[in-house]
C-alpha positions in Angstrom: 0.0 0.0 0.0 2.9 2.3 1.0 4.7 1.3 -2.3 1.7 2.3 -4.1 1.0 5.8 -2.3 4.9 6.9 -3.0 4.3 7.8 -6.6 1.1 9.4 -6.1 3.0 11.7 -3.6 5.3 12.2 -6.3 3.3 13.4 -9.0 1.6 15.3 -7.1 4.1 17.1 -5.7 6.3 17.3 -9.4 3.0 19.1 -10.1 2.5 21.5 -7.6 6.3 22.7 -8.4 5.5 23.0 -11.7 2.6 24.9 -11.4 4.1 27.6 -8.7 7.0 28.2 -11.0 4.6 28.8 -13.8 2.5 31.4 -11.4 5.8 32.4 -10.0 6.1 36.2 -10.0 9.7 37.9 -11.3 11.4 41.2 -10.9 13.4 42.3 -14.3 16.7 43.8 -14.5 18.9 45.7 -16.7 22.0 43.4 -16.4 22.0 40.6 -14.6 25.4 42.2 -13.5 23.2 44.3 -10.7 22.6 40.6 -9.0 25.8 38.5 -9.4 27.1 38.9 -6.3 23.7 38.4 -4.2 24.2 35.2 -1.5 21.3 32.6 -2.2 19.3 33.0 1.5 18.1 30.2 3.8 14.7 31.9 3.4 15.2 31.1 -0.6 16.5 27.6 -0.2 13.4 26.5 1.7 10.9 28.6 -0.7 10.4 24.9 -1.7 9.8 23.5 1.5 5.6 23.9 1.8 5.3 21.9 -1.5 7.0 18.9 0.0 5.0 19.8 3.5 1.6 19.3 1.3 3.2 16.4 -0.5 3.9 14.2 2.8 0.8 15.6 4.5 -1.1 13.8 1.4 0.7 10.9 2.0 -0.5 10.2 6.0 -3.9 11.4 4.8 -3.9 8.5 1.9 -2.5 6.2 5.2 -5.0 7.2 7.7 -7.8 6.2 4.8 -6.3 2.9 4.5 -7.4 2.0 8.2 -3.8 0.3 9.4 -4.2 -1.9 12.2 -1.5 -3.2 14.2 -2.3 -6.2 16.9 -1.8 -5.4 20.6 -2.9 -8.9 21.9 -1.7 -12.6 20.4 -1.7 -15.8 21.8 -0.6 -19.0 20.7 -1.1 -22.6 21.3 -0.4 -25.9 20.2 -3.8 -27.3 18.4 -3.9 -31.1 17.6 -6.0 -31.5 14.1 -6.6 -33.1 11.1 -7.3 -31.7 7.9 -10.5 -32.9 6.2 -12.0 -32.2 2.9 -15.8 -32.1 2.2 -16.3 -32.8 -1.2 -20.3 -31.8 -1.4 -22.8 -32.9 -4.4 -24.4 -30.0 -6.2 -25.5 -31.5 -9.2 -29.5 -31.5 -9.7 -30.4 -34.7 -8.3 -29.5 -33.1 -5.0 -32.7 -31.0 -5.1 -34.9 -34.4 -4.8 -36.9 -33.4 -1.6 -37.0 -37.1 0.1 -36.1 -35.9 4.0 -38.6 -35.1 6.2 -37.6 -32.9 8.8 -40.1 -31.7 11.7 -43.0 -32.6 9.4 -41.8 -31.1 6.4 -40.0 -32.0 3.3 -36.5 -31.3 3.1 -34.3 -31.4 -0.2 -31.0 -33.9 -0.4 -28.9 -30.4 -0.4 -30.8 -28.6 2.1 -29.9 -31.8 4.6 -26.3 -32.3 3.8 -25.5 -29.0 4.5 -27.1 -28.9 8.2 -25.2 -32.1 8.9 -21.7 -30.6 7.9 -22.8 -27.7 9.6 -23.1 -29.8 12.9 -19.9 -31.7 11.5 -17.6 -28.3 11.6 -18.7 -27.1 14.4 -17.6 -30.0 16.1 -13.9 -29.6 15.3 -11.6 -28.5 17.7 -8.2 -27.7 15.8 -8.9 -29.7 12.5 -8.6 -28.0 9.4 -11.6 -28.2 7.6 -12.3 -27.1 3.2 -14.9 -27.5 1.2 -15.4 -28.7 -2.4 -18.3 -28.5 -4.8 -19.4 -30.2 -7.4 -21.7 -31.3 -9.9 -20.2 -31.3 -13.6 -17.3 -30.1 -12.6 -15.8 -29.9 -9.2 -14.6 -26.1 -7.7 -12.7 -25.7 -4.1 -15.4 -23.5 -2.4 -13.4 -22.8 0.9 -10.1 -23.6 1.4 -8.9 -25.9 4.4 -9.7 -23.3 7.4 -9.8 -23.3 11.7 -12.5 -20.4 11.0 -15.8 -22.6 11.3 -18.1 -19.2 11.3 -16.9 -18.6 7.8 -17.0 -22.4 6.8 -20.6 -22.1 7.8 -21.0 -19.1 5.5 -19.8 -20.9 2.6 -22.3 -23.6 3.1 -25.2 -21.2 3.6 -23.7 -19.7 0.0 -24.1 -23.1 -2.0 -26.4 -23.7 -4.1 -27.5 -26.2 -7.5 -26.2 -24.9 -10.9 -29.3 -26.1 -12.8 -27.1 -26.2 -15.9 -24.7 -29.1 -14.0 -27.5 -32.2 -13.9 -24.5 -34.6 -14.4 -22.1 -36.1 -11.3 -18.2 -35.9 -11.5 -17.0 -37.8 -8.6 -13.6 -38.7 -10.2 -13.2 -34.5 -10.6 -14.4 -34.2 -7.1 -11.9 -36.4 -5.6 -8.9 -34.8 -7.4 -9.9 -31.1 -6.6 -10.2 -32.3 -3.2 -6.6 -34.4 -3.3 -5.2 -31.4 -4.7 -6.1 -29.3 -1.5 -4.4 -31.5 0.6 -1.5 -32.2 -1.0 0.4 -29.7 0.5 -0.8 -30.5 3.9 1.6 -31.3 6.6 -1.3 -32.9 8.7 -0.2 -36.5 9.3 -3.8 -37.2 9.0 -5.7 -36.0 6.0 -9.0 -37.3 5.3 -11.7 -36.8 2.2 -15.4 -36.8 3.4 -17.6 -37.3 -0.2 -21.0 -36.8 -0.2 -23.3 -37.7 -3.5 -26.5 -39.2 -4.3 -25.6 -40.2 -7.6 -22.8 -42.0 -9.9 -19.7 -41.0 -12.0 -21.0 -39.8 -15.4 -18.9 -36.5 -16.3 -15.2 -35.2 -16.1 -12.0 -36.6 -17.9 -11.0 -38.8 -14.5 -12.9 -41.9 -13.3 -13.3 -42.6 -9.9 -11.1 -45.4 -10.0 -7.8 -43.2 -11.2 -8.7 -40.7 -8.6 -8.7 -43.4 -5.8 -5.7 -44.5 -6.5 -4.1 -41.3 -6.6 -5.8 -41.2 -2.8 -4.3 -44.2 -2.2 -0.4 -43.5 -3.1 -0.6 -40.1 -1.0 -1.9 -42.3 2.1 -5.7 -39.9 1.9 -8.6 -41.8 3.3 -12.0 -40.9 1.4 -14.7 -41.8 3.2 -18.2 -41.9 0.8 -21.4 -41.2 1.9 -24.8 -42.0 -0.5 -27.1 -39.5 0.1 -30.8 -40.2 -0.1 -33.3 -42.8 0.1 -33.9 -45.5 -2.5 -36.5 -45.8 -5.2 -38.5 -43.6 -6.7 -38.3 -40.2 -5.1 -40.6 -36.4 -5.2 -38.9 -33.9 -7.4 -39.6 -30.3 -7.5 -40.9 -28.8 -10.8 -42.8 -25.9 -12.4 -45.7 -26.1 -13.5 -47.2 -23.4 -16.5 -48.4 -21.4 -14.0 -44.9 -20.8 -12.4 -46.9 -23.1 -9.2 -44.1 -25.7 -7.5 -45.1 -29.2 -8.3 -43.7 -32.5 -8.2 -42.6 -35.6 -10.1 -41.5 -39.0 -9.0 -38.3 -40.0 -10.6 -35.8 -42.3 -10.1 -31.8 -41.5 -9.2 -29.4 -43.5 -9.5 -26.4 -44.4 -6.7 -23.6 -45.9 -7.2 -22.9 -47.8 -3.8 -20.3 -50.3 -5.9 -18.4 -47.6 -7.0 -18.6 -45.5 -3.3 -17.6 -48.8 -1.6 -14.7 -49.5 -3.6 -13.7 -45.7 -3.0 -13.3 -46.3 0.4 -12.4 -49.6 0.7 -9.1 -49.0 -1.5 -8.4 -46.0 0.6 -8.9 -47.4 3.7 -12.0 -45.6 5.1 -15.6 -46.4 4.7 -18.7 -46.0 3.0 -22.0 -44.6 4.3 -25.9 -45.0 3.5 -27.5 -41.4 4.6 -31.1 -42.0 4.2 -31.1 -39.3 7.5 -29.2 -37.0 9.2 -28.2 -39.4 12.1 -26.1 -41.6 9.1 -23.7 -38.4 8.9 -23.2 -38.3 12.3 -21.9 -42.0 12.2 -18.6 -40.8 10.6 -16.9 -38.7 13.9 -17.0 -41.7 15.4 -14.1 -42.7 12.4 -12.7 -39.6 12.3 -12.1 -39.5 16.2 -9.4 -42.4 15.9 -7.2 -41.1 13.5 -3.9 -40.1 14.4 -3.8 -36.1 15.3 -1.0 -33.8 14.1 0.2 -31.1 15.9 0.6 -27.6 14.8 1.2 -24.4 16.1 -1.2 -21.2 15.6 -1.2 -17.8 16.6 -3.6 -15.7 16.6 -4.5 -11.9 17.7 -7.3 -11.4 19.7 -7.2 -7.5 19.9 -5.7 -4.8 17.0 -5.5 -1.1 18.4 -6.8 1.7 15.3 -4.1 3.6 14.2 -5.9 5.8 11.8 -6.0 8.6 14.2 -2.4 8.7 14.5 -1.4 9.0 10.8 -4.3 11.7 10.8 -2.8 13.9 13.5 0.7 14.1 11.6 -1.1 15.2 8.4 -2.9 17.9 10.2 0.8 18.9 11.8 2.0 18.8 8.5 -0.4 21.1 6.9 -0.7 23.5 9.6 2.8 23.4 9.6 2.8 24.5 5.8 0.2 26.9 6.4 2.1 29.1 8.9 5.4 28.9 7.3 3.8 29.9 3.7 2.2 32.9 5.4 5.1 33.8 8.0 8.7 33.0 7.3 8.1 31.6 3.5 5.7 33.9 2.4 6.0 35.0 -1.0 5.0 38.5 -2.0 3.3 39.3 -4.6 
């Protein structure tokens, strides 16, 4: 930011110059004999000096804008973690409203995201991302300790009517490629989909055993009941309606996903079948790491304002007192 304000200052001040010693007023003499021998004064030298004033008083004004913060209160601690990955179906199936919640119908989506929510808030020290996906996959939030704004991401997702097709082989490498940085000794993928592999460049079967060399469980949970299940549609009057259709899991496929990998697979016909996977997750080995953070930053806006308004009044008295020019 500072970097960025110096030039400003610059020009600005290369322009004020210019423009005074355009409006500058002159004496004229015969011979410039007459003036040869006059001593350059201090009060000359500095004639410059309220241009540069302005100049650095633009400068802390530009700062004080900025709203610097410096932190007056930190603490750190050792926090023992994993880092997990929740690779969450968005495709269009996930709008099939099978769940019944309190007595009313819930959609696959709508479900999934309250269990995760429970899920994060849960953690104490893991790492926790999401990824998304339907056609393609996208890393929504990267791996994070801040649960609030993990919970704002989820509150943020939503189905891409235009992605009605599953890639779970994209899902599984977006999500491996999150983690493959990680210095976690225990990294984890949580998958969640109600449907099978039918989009994307990588199967499911290349992607698991890319999980597999980087020692990345992938735990697989089929979301929704079986059968025929109510989808929402539009009717011709713009009135929500619904069909029964039928959507196809691919428990094979999500079993053999987490057998390879060493996890295991789950059937989520309810929220209570999420909930079945801390249990797993509780046993894995925890990794250590160390994180600060500041609990407190003091404002220092004021400050940089005050030396501005030195600055200029500064300016003001010299260019009327000691530097005034006249005419």
């Amino acid at each position: 930011m500072v970097l960025f304000l110096i030039p400003i200052s610059i020009l600005f001040v290369t322009l004020l110059l210019k423009r005074r010693e355009q409006a500058s007023s002159y004496f004229r003499f015969s011979s410039s004999q007459l003036i040869k021998d006059l001593a350059t004064t201090l009060k000359v030298r500095l004639s410059k000096l309220p241009i540069f004033l302005r100049g650095a008083a633009l400068i802390f004004i530009l700062l004080a804008l900025a709203r610097p913060q410096a932190p007056v209160e930190g603490s750190s601690s050792d926090l023992k973690g994993i880092d997990i990955i929740l690779a969450i179906d968005t495709s269009t199936s996930m709008l099939a409203e099978d769940f019944d919640i309190n007595g009313e119908r819930m959609n696959r989506l709508h479900v999934t995201k309250m269990a995760v929510k429970e899920f994060a808030n849960k953690r104490k020290g893991d790492r926790v991302g999401i990824v998304s996906f339907g056609s393609y996959a996208y890393t929504s939030c990267p791996l994070t300790i801040d649960y609030g704004w993990v919970e704002q991401v989820l509150d943020k997702l939503r189905v891409d009517p235009r992605e009605d097709t599953t890639a779970i082989g994209y899902a599984i490498a977006t999500s491996l490629n999150r983690l493959r940085d990680s210095s976690a000794k225990s990294k984890i993928i949580i998958l969640l989909t109600d449907g099978r592999n039918n989009a994307g460049d990588i199967s499911p079967q290349t992607a698991t055993e890319l999980a597999h060399s980087l020692g990345i469980k992938v735990y697989t949970i089929g979301v929704g009941t079986k059968g025929d299940v109510l989808y929402p549609f539009k009717d011709a009057s713009g009135n929500k309606t619904y069909k029964r259709i039928r959507i196809d899991l691919d428990e094979d496929t999500l079993q053999s996903i987490a057998q390879r990998t060493g996890a295991k697979y789950f059937r989520a016909a309810d929220t209570e079948s999420l909930k079945n996977v801390y249990g797993e997750i509780s046993t894995l080995e925890k990794s250590t790491f160390r994180h600060r953070r500041f609990n407190r930053y003091e404002e220092l806006f004021a400050k940089f304002l005050i030396i501005a308004l030195i600055i200029l009044f500064l300016e003001i008295v010299l260019s009327n007192t000691i530097l005034l020019k006249i005419p």
